[in-house]
Backbone bond lengths (Angstrom), bond angles and torsions (degrees), N, CA, C in turn:
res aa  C-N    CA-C-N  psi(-1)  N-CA   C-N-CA  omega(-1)  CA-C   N-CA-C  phi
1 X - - - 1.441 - - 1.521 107.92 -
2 X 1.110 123.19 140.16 1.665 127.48 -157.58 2.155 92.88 -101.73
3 X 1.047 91.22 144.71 1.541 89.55 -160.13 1.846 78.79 -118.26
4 X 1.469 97.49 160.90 1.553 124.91 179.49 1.213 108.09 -162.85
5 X 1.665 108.02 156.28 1.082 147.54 -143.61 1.630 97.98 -103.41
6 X 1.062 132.64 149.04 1.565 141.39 121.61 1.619 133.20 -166.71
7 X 1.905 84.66 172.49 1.718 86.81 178.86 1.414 111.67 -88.86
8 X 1.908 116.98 154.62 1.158 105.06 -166.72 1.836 83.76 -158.03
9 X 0.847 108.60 124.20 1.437 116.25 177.72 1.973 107.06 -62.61
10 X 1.659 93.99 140.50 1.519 83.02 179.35 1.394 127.02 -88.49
11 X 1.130 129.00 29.51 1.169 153.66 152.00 1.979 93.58 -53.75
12 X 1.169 84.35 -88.58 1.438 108.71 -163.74 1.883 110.63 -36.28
13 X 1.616 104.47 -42.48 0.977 114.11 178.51 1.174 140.30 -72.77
14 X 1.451 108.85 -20.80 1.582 144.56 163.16 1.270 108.58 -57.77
15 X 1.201 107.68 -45.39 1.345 117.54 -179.46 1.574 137.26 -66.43
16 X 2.076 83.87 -39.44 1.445 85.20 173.90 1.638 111.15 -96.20
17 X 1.361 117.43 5.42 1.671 111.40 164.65 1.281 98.39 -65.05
18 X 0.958 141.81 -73.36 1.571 126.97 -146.17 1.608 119.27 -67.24
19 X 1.451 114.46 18.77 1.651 129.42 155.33 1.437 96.13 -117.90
20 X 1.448 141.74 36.89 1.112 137.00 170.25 2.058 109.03 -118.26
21 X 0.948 107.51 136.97 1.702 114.74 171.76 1.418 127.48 100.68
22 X 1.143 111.03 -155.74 1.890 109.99 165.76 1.582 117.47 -50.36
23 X 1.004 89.88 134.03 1.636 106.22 178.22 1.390 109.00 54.31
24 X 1.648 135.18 14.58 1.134 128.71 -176.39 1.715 101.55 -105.05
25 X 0.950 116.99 -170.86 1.563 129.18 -174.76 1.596 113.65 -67.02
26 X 1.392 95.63 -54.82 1.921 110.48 -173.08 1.912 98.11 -115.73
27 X 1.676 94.63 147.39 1.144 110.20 -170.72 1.423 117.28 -100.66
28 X 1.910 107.54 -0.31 1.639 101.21 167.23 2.118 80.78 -163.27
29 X 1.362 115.28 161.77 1.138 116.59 -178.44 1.556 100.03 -75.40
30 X 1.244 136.56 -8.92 1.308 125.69 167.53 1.218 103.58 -75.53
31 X 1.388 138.21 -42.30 1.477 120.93 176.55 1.297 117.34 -63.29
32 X 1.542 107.51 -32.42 2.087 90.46 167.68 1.106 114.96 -85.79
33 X 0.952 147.23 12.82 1.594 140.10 151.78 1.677 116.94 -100.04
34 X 1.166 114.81 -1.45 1.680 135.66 154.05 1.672 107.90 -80.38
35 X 1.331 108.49 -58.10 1.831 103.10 153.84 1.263 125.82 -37.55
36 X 1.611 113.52 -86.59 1.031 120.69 -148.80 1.840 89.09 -68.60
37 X 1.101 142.15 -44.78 1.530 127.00 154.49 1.137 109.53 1.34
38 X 1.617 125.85 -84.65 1.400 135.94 -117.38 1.677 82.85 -98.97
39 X 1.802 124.19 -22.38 1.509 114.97 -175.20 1.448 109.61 -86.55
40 X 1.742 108.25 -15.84 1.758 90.41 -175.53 1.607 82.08 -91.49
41 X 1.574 151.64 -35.69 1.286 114.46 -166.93 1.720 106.78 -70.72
42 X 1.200 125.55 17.96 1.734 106.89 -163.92 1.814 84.08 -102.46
43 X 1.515 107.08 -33.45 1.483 107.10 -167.98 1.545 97.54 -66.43
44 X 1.187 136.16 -63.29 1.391 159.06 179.42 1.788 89.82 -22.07
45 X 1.244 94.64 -60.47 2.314 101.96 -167.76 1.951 88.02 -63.60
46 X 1.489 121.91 -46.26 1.416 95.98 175.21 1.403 131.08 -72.27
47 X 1.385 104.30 -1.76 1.584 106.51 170.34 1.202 118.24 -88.69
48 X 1.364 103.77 -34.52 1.669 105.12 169.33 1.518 114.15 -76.06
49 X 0.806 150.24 -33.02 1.817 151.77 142.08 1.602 85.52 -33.54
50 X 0.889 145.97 -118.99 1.429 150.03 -123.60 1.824 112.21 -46.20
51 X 1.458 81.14 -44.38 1.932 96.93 167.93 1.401 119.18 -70.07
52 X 1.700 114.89 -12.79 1.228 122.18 177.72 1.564 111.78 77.14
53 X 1.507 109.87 3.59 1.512 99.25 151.49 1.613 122.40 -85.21
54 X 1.655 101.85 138.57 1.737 122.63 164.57 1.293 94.18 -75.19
55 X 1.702 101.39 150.90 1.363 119.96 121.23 1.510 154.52 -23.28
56 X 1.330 91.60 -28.89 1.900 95.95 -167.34 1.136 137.49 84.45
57 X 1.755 87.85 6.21 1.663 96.22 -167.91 1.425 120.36 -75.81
C-alpha cells in the first residue's frame, strides 16, 4: 500500500483523535482518513450521476 504524507491543521486533528482507538469507531487515524476518503469519493460518483456525468468507465 503506497503511503503519503500531509499537512493538516491541529484543529482538525484533535478532532479526529477522539473517533480514534478502543471502543472508538477507527482503529488508527490513518483508517479514518482511509474512510472518510473512500465516503467523500462515493458522494462525489452520486453527484456526478445526478449531473449526468460518467466515469469513463
Amino acid at each position: 500500500m503506497p503511503k503519503i504524507s500531509l499537512d493538516m491543521p491541529n484543529e482538525l486533528l484533535d478532532d479526529l483523535k477522539l473517533h480514534v482507538g478502543d471502543e472508538h469507531k477507527f482503529v488508527s487515524v490513518a483508517d479514518a482518513i482511509r474512510t472518510a476518503c473512500r465516503k467523500m469519493l462515493d458522494q462525489l460518483d452520486e453527484v456526478d450521476l445526478r449531473h449526468g456525468r460518467t466515469k469513463g468507465e
